[in-house]
PDB file of N, CA, C and O in Angstrom:
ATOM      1  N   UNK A   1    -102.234  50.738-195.533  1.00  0.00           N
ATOM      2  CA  UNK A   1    -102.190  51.506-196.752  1.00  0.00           C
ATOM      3  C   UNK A   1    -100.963  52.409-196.774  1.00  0.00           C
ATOM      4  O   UNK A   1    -100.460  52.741-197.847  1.00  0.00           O
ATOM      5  N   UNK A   2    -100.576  52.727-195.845  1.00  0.00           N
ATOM      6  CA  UNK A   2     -98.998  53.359-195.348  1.00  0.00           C
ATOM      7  C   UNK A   2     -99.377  54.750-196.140  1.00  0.00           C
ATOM      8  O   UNK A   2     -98.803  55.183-197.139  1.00  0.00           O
ATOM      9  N   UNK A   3    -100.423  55.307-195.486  1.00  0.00           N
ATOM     10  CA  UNK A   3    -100.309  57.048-196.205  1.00  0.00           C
ATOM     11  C   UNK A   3    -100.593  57.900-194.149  1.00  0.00           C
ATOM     12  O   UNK A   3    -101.162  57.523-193.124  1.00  0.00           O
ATOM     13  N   UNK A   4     -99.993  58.811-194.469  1.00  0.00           N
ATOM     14  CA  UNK A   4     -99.294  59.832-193.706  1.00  0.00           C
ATOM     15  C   UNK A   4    -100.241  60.968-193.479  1.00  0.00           C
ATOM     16  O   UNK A   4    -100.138  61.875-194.305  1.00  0.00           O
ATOM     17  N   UNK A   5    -101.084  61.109-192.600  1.00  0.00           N
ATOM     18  CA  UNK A   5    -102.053  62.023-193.247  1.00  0.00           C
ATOM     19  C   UNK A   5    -102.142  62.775-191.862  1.00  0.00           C
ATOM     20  O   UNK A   5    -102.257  62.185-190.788  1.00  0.00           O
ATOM     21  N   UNK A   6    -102.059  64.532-192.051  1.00  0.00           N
ATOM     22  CA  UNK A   6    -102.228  65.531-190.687  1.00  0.00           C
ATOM     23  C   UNK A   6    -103.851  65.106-189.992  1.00  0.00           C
ATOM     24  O   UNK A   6    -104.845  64.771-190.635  1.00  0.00           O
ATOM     25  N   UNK A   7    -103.702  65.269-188.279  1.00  0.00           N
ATOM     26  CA  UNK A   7    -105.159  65.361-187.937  1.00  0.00           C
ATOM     27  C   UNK A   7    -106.420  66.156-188.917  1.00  0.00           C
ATOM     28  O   UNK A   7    -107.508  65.636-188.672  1.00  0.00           O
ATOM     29  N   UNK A   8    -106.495  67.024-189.717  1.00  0.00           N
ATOM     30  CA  UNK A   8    -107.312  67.759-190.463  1.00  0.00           C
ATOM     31  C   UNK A   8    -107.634  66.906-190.983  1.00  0.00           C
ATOM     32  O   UNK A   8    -108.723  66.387-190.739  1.00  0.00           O
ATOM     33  N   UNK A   9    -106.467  66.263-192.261  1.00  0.00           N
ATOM     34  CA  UNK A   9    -106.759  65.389-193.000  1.00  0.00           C
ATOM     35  C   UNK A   9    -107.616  64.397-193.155  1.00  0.00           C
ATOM     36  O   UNK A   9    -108.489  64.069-193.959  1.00  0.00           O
ATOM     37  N   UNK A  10    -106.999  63.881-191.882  1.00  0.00           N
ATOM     38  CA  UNK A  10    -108.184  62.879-191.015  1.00  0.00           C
ATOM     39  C   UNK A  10    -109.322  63.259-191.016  1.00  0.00           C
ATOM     40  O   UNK A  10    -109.915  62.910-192.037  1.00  0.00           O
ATOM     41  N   UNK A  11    -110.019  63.933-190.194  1.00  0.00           N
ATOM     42  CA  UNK A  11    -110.955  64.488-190.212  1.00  0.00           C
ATOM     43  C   UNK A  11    -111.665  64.637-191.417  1.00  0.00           C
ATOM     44  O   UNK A  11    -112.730  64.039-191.566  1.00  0.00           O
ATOM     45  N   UNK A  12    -111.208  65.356-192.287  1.00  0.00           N
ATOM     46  CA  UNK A  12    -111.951  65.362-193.564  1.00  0.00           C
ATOM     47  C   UNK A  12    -112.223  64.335-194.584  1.00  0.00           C
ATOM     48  O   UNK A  12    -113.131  64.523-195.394  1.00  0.00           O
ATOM     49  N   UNK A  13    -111.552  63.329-194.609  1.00  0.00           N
ATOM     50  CA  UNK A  13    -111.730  62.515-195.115  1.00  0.00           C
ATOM     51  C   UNK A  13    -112.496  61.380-194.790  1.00  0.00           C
ATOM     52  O   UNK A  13    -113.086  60.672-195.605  1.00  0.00           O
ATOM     53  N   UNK A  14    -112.453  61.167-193.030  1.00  0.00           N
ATOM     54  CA  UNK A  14    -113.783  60.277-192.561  1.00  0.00           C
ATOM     55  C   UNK A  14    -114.578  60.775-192.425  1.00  0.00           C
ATOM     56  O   UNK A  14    -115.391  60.210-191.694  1.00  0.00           O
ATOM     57  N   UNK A  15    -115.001  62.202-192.994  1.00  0.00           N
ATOM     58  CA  UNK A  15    -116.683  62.559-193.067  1.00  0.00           C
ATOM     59  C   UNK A  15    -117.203  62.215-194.618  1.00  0.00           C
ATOM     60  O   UNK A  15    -118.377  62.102-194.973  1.00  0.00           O
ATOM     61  N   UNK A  16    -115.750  62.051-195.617  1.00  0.00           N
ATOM     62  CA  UNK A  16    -115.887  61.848-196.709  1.00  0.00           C
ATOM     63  C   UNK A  16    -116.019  60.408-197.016  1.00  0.00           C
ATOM     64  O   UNK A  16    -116.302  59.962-198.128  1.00  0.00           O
ATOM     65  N   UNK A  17    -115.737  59.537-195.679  1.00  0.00           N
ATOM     66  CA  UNK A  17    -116.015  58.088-196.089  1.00  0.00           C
ATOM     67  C   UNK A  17    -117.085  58.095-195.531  1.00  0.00           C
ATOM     68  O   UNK A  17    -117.968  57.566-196.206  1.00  0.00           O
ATOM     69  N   UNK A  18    -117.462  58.550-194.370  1.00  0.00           N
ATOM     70  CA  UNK A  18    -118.881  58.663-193.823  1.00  0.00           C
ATOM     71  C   UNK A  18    -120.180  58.890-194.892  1.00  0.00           C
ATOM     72  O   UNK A  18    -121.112  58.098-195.022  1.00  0.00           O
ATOM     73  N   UNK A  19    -120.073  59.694-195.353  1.00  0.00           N
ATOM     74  CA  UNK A  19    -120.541  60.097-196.332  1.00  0.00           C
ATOM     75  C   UNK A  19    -121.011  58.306-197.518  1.00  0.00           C
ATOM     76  O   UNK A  19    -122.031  57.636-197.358  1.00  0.00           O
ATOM     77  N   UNK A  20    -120.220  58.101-198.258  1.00  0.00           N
ATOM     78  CA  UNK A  20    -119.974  57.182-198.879  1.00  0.00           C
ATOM     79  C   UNK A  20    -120.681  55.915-198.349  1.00  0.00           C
ATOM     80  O   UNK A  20    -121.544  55.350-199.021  1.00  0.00           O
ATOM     81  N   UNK A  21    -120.212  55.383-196.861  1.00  0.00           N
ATOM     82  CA  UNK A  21    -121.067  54.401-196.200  1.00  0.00           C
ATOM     83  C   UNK A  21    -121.894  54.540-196.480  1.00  0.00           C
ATOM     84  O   UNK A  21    -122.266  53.795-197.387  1.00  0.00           O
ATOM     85  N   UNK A  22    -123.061  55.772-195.873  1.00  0.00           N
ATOM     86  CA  UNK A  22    -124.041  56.329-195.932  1.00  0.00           C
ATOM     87  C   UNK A  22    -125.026  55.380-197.395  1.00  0.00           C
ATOM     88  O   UNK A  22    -126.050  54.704-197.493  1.00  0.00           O
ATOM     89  N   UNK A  23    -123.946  55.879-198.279  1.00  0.00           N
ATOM     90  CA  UNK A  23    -124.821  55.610-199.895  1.00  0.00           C
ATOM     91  C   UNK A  23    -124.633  53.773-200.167  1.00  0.00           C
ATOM     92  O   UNK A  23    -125.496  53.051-200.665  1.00  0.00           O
ATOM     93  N   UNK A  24    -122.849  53.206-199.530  1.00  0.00           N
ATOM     94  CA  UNK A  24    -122.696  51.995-200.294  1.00  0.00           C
ATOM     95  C   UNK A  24    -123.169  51.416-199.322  1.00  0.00           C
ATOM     96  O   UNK A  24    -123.564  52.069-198.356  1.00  0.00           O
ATOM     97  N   UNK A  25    -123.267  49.469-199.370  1.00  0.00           N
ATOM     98  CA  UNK A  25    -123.255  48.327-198.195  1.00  0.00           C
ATOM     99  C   UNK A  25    -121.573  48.116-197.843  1.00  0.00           C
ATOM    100  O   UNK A  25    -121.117  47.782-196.749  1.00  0.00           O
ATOM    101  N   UNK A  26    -120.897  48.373-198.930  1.00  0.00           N
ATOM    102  CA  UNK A  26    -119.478  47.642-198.796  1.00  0.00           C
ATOM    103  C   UNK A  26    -118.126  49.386-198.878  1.00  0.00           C
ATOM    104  O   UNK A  26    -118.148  50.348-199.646  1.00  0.00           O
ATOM    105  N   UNK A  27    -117.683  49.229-198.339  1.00  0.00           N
ATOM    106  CA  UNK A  27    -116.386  49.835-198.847  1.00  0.00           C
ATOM    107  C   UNK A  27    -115.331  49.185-198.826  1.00  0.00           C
ATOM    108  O   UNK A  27    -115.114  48.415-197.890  1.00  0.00           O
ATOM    109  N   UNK A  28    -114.329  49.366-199.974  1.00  0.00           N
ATOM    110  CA  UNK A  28    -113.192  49.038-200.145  1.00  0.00           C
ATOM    111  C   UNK A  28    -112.056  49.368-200.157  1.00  0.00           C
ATOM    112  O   UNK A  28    -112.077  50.594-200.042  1.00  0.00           O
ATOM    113  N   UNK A  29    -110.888  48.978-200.236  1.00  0.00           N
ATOM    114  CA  UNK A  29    -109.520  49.804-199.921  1.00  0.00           C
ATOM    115  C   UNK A  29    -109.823  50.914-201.226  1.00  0.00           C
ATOM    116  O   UNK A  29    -110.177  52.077-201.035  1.00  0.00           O
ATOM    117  N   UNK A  30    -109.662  50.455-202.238  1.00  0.00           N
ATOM    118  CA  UNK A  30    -109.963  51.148-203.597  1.00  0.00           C
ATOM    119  C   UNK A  30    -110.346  52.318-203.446  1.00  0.00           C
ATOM    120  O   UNK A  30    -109.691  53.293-203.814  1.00  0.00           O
ATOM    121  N   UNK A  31    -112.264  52.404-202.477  1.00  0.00           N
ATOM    122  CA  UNK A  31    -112.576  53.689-202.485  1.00  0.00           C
ATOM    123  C   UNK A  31    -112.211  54.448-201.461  1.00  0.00           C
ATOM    124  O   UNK A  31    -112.427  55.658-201.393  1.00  0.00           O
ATOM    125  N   UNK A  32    -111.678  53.819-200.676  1.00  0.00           N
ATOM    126  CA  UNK A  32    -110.523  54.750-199.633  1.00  0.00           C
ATOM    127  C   UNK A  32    -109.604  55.272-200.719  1.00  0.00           C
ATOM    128  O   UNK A  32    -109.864  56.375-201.202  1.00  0.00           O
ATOM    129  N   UNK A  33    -108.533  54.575-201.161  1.00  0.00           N
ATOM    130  CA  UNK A  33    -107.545  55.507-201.867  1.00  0.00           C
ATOM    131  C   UNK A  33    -108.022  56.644-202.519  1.00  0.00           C
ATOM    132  O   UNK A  33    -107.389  57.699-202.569  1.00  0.00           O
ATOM    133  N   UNK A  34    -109.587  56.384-203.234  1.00  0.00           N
ATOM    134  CA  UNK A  34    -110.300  56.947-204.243  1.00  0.00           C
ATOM    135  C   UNK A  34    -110.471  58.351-203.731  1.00  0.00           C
ATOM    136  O   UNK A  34    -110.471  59.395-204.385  1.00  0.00           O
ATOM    137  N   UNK A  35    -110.677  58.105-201.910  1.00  0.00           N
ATOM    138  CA  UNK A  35    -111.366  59.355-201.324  1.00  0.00           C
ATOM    139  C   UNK A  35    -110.019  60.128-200.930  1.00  0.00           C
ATOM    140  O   UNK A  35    -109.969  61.356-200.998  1.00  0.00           O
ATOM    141  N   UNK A  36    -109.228  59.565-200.629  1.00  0.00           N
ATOM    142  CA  UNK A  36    -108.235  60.201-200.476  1.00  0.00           C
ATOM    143  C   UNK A  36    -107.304  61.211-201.405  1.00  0.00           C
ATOM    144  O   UNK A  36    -106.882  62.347-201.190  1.00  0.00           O
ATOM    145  N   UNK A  37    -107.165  60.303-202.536  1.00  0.00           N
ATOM    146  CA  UNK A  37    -106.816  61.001-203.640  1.00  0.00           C
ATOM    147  C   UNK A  37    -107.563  62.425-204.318  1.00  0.00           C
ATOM    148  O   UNK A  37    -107.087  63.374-204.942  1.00  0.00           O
ATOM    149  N   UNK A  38    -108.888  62.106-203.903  1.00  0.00           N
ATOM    150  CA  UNK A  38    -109.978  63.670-203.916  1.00  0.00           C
ATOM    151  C   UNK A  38    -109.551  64.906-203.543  1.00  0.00           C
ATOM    152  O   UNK A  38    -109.545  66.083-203.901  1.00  0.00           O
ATOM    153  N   UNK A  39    -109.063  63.895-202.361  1.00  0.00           N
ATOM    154  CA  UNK A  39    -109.076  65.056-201.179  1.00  0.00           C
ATOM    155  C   UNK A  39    -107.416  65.703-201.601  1.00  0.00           C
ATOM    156  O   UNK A  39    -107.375  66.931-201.673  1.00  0.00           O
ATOM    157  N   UNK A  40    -106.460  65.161-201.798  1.00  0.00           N
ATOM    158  CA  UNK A  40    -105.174  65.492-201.858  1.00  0.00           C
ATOM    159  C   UNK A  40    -104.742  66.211-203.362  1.00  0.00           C
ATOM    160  O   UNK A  40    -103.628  66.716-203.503  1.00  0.00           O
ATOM    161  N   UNK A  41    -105.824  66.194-204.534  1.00  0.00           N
ATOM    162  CA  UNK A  41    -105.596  66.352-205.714  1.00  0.00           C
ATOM    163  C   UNK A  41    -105.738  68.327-205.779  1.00  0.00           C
ATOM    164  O   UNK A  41    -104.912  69.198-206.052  1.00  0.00           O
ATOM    165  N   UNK A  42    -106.770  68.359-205.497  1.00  0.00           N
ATOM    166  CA  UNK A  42    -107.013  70.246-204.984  1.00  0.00           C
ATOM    167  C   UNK A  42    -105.757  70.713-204.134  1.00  0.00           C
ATOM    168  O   UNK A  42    -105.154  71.785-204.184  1.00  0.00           O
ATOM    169  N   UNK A  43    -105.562  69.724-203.428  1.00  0.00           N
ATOM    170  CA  UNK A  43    -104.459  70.990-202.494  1.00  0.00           C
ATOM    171  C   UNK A  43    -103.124  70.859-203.325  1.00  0.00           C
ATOM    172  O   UNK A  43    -102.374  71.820-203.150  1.00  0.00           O
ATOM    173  N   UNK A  44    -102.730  70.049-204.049  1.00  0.00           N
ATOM    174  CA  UNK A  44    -101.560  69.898-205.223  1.00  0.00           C
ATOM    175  C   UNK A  44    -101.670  71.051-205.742  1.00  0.00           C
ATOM    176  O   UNK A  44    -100.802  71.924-205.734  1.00  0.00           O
ATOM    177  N   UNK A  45    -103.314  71.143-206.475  1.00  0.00           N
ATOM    178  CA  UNK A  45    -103.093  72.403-207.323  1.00  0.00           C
ATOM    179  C   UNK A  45    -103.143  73.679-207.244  1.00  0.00           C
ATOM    180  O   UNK A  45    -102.926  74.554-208.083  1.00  0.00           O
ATOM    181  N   UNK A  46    -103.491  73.722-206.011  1.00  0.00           N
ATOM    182  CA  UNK A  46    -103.411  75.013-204.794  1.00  0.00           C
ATOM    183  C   UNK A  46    -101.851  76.294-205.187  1.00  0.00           C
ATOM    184  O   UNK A  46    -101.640  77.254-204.446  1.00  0.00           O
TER     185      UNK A  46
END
């Protein structure tokens, strides 16, 4: 997926796919970008 992301980042975002498993059977690249983009959209507007 070629995205660049600090250890935090990390972190927060595989509790945020964790999360997600949790609810779907399947994940996809899609809702990776999806979760990612969540996560990166707040600190833009920071």
């Amino acid at each position: 997926m070629g995205l660049a992301l600090e250890p935090d980042e990390v972190a927060e975002i595989y509790a945020r796919f964790v999360q997600l498993a949790d609810k779907k059977k399947n994940i996809y690249e899609q809702d990776l970008i999806g979760i990612v983009q969540e996560h990166r959209v707040p600190a833009m507007a920071a």
